[in-house]
C-alpha positions in Angstrom: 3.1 -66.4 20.6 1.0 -64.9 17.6 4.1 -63.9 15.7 5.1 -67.5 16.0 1.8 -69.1 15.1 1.7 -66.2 12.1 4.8 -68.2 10.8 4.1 -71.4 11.1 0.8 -71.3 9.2 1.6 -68.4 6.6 -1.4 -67.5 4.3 -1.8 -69.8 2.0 -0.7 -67.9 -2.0 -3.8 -66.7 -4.0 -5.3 -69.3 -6.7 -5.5 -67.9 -10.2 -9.6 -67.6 -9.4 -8.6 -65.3 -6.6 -7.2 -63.1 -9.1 -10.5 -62.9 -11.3 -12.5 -60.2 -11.4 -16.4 -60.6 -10.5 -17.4 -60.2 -13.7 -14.9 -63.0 -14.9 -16.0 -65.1 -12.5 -19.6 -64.7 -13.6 -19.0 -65.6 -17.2 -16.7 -68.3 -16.1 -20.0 -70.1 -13.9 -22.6 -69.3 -16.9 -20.1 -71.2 -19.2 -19.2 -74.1 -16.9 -22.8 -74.2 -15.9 -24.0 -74.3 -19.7 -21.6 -77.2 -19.8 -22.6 -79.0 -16.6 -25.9 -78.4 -17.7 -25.9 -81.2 -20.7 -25.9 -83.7 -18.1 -29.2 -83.4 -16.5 -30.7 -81.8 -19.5 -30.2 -85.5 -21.4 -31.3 -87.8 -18.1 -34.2 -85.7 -17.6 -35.3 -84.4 -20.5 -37.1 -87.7 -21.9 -38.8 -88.5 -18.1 -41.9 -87.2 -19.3 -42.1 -90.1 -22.2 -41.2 -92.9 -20.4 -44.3 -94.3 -20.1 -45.0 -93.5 -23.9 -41.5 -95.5 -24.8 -43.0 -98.3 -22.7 -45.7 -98.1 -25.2 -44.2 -97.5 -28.5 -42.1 -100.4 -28.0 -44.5 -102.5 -25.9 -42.1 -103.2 -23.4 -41.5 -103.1 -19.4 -40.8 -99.9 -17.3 -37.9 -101.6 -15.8 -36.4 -101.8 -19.5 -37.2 -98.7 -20.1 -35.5 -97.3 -16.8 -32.3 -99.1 -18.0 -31.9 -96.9 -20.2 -31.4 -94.0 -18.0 -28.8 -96.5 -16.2 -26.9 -96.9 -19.7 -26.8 -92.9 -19.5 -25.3 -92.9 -16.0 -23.0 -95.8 -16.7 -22.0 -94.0 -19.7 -21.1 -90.7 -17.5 -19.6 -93.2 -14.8 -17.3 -94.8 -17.1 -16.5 -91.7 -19.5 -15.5 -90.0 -16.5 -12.6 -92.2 -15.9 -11.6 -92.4 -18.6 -11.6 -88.2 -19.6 -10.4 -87.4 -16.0 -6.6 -88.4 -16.5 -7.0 -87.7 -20.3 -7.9 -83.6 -19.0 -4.9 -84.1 -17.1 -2.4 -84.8 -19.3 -3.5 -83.1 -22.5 -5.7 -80.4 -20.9 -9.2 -79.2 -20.7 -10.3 -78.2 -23.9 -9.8 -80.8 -26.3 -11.6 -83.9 -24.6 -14.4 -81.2 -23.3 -15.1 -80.2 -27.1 -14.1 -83.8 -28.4 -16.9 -85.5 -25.6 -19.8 -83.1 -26.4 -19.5 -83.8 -30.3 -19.8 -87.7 -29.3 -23.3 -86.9 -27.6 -24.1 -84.9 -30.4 -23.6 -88.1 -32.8 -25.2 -90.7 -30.3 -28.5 -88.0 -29.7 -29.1 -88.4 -33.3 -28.7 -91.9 -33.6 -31.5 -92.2 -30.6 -33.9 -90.6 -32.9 -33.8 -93.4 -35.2 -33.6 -96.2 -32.5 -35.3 -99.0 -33.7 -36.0 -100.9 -30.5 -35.2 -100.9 -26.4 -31.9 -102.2 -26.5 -30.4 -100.2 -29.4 -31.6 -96.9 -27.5 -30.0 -98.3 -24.5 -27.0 -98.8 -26.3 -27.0 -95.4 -27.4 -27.9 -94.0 -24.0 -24.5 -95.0 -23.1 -22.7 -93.3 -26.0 -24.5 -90.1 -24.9 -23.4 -90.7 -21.1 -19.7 -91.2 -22.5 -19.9 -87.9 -24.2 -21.4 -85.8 -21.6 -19.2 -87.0 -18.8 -16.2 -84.9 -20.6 -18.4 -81.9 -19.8 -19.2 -82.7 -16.2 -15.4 -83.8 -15.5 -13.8 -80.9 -16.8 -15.6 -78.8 -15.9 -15.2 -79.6 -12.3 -11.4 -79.9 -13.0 -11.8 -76.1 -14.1 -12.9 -75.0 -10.9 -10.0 -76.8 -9.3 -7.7 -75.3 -11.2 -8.9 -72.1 -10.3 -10.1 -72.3 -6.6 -9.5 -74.5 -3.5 -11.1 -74.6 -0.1 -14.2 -72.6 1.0 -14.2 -70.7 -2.7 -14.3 -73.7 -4.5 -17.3 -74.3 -2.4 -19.1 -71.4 -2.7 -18.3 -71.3 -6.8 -19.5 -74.9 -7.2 -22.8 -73.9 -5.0 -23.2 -70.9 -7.9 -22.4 -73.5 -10.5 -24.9 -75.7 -9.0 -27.4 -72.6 -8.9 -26.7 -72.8 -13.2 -27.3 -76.5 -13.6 -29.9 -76.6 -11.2 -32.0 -74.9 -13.8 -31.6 -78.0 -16.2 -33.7 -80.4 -13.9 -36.7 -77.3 -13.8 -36.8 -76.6 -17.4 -35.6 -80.5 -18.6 -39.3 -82.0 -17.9 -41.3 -79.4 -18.6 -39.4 -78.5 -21.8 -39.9 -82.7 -22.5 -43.0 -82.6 -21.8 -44.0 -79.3 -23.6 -41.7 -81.2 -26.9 -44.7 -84.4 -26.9 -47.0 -81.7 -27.3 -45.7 -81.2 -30.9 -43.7 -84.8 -31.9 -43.0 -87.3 -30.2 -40.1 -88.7 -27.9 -37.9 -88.7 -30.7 -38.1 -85.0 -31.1 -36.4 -84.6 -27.5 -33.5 -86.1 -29.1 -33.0 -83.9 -31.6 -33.3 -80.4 -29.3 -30.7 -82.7 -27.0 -28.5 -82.6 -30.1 -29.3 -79.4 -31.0 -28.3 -78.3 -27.8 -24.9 -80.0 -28.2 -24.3 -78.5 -31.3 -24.7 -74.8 -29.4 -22.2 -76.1 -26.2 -19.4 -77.3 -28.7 -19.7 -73.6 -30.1 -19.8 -72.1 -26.5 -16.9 -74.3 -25.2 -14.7 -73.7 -28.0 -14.9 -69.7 -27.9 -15.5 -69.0 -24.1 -13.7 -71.3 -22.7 -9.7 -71.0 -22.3 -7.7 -73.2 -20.9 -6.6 -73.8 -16.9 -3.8 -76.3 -17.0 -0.4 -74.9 -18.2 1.9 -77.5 -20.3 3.8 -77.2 -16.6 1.1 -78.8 -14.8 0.1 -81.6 -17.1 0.8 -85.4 -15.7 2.3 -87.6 -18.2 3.1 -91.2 -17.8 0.3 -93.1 -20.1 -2.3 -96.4 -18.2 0.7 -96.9 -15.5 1.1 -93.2 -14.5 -3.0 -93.3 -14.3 -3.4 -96.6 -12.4 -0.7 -95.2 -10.0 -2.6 -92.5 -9.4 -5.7 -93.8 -9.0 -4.1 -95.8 -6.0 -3.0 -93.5 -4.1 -6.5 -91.9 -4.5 -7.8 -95.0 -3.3 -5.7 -95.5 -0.3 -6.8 -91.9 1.1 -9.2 -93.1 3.7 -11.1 -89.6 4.0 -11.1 -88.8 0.1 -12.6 -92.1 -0.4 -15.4 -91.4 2.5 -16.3 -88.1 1.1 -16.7 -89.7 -2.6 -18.6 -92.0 -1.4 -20.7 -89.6 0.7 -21.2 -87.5 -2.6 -22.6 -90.6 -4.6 -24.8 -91.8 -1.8 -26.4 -89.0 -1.9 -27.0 -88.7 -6.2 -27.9 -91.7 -5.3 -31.1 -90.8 -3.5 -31.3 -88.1 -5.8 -31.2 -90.4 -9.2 -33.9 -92.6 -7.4 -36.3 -89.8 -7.2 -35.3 -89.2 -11.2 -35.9 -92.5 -12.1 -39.1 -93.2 -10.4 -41.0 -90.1 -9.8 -42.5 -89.7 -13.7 -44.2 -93.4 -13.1 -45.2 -92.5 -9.3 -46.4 -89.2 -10.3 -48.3 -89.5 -13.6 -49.4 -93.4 -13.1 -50.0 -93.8 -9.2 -51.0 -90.1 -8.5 -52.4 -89.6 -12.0 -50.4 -86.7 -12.9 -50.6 -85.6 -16.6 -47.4 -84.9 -18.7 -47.2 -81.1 -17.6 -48.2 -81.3 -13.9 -45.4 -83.9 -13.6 -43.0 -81.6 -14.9 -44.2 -78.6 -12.6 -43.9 -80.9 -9.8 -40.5 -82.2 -10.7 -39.4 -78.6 -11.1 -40.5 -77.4 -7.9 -38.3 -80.2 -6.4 -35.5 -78.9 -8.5 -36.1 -75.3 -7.1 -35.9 -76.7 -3.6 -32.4 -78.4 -4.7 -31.1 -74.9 -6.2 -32.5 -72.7 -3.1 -30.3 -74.7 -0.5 -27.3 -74.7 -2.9 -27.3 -70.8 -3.2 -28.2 -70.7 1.0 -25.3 -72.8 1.1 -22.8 -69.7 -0.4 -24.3 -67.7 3.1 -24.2 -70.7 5.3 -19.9 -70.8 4.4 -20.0 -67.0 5.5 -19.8 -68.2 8.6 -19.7 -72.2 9.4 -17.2 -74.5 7.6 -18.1 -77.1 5.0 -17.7 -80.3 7.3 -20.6 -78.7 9.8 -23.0 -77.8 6.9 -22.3 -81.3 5.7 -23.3 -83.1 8.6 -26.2 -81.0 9.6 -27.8 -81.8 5.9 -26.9 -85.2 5.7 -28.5 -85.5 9.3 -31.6 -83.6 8.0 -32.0 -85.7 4.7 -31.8 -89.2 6.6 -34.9 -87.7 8.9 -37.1 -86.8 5.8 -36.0 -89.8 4.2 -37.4 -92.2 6.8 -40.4 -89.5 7.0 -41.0 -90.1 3.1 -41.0 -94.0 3.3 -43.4 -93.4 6.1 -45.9 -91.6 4.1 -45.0 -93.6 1.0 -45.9 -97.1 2.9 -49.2 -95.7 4.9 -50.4 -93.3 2.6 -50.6 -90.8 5.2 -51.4 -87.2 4.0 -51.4 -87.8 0.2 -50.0 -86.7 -2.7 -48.8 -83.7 -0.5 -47.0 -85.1 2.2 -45.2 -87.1 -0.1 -44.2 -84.0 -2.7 -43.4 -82.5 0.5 -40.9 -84.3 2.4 -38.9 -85.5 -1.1 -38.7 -81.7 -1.6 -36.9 -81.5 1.4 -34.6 -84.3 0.8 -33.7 -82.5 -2.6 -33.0 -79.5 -0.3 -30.6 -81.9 1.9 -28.5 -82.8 -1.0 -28.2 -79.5 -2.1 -25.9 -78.5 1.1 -24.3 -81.7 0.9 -23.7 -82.0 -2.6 -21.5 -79.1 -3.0 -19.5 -79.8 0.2 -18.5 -83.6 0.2 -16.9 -83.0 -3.2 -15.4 -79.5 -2.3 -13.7 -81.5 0.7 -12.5 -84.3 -1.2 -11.1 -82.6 -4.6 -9.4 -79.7 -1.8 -7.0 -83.0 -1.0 -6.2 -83.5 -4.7 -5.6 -80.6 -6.4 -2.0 -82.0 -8.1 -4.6 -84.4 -10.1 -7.9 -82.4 -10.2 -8.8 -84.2 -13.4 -8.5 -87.3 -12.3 -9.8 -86.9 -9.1 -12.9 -85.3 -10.3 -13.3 -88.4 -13.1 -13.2 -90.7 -9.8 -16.2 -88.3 -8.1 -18.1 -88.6 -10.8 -18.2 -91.7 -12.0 -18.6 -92.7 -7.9 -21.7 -90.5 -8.3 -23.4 -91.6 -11.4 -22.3 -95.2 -10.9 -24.3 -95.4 -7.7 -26.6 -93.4 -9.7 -26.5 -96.0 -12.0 -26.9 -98.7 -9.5 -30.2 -96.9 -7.9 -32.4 -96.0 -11.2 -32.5 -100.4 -11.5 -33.2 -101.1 -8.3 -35.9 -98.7 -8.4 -37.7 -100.5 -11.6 -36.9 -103.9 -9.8 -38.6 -103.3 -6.5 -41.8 -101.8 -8.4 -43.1 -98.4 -10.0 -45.0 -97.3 -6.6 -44.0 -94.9 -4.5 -42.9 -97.4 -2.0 -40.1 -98.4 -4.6 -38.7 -95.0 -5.1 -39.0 -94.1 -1.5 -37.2 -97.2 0.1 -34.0 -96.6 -2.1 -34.2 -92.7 -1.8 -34.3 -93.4 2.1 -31.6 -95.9 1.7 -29.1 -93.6 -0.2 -29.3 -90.9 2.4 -29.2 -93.2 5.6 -25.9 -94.9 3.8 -24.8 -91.7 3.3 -24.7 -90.6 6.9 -23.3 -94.1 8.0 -20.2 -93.8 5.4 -19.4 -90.6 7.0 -19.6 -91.4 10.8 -17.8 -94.6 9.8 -15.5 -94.0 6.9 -14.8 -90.6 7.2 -15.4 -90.1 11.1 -16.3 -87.3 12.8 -12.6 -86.9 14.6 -11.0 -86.4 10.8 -13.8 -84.3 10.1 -13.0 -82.2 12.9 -9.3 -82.3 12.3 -10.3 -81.4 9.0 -11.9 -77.9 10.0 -8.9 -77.3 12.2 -6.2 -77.2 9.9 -8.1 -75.7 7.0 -4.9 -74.5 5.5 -3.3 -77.6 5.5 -6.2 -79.5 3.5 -6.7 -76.8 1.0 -2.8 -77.0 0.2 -2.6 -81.2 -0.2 
């Protein structure tokens, strides 16, 4: 009976990332990481002078939030557009192509003469950093499936999780010596330095062999038959549920924290960071957690966890009870939620589509930041409280859990961690 169960689920061939040595596979997640890091670095980086953009152009801070949703719109959009692009020409050319387009539109930002022309630009900049979070996650496909593409993207996450620490305390330390302007440049600067570390430490993952060709009807296609997988549309949805809740907290926390709480620039940004530190912590616990439970289980168990302290937070949020701390306290541990469920939905759904890892990863991410994008407005429209920001980051985690039991279900979940082989090979 073994010898007959050996054959008919032979081990599955090593992925080229199997083959890497540790220390390659350390230099590739400090370089995808540097990549992925662009993103956060230019939503966050400017939180700290959002009220002082509300001044400087005496506007609202609901106009002023939609210009964070131009950035997410931006990567939502760019992403769909770079994901079949990566797949048909490779990795390297829209990756170096994207980041000098951010480069461009960071610059034009400093000289913004008004709301909507920064908004306008915001966009641009999302366009130009989504080929750095799309391809980059298409690298890791190429190079891993299954459980290890897990565990790297928890690493990776480990590398961009230092963007949201540093991004508001480096903003806020930047007002210190100019003015929100100046972040602009340094997020330009900063491009400059990853179109130099793309071009020479990157090489490329997808052979002329395994490029997709067949121009907007080829694409279309294959966005389809993404579509019409039930479970890969679940866990995508799962995934940008959850940024969801996690861009709430983004887009709301600098005016709860420094106007409601009376935070100053700095303490906002040591209080933002500890919340990214909580995100990073339960990324990297998630590489031990794999050791010995499978994605699906670590999924649930978080997702379960971050509904319960997101209901907790709108609690405190709406009675006030314990302060300033309680509320710090239980958004801290929703960050820590997403951070074991943010590196497992995706691992599960791109494991399905590894034929069309570019394209599937554009249709993750711009899922993710488009729901972003959805929950930084709705935020500013319900108010600048904490009740605001708590409501939608309770919201994005409680739909979360429902689009799993109901989408994805917990019988294809479990047939999921049954056949592991057979998902990681699709």
């Amino acid at each position: 009976m073994t010898v007959t169960q050996d054959l008919e689920t032979p081990a599955a061939p090593p992925t080229p990332g199997d083959l890497m040595s540790r220390r390659q596979r350390l230099r590739l997640v400090l370089v995808l990481g540097s990549l992925i890091a662009v993103g956060p670095l230019t939503i966050d980086m400017y939180l700290p002078a959002l009220p002082a953009i509300v001044a400087d152009f005496s506007t609202t801070s609901a106009a002023v939030q939609l210009t964070l949703t131009g950035t997410l719109a931006g990567l939502a959009i760019g992403q769909l557009l770079i994901g079949p692009l990566s797949d048909a020409v490779g990795r390297r050319v829209p990756l170096i192509a994207g980041i000098a387009l951010h480069v461009v539109a960071s610059l034009l930002c400093v000289a913004a003469p008004n709301i909507a022309v920064l908004g306008a630009l915001r966009v641009v900049q999302g366009l130009g950093v989504a080929a750095a979070s799309v391809v980059a996650m298409a690298v890791v496909r190429d190079l891993f499936s299954g459980a290890a593409f897990a565990k790297l993207l928890s690493r990776l996450l480990l590398v961009m999780g230092a963007a949201p620490i540093l991004a508001p305390t480096l903003g806020g330390g930047l007002l210190h010596w100019t003015d929100w302007r100046g972040v602009f440049v340094a997020l330009a600067a900063f491009g400059v330095l990853l179109v130099v570390v793309a071009a020479l430490g990157l090489p490329e993952t997808l052979p002329p062999d395994r490029r997709r060709r067949g121009g907007v009807v080829a694409t279309a296609a294959l966005y389809g038959s993404l579509l019409r997988d039930r479970t890969f549309v679940g866990l995508v949805l799962v995934a940008g549920l959850a940024m969801a809740a996690l861009f709430a907290y983004v887009s709301g926390s600098s005016f709860v924290l420094q106007e409601q709480y009376g935070l100053d620039e700095q303490q906002f940004g040591f209080a933002f960071g500890a919340g990214a530190v909580g995100l990073i912590t339960a990324t990297q616990f998630n590489v031990r957690l794999l050791r010995r439970h499978s994605p699906q289980r670590i999924l649930v168990v978080a997702l379960a966890v971050g509904t319960a302290a997101g209901l907790v937070l709108l609690t405190v949020a709406a009675t006030g009870l314990g302060g300033l701390p309680s509320l710090l306290v239980s958004l801290w541990v929703v960050l820590a939620a997403a951070g074991l469920a943010m590196p497992n939905a995706p691992a599960l759904a791109l494991s399905r589509h590894g034929e069309a890892a570019g394209t599937a990863s554009a249709l993750l991410g711009a899922v993710q930041f488009g729901v972003g994008a959805l929950a930084a407005p709705l935020v500013g429209v319900l108010g600048t409280g904490a009740v605001a920001m708590s409501l939608v980051v309770a919201g994005g985690m409680v739909a979360s859990t429902v689009v799993l039991l109901v989408v994805v279900r917990p019988a294809r979940l479990a047939a999921l961690e049954a056949e592991p082989v057979a998902v990681a090979a699709h």
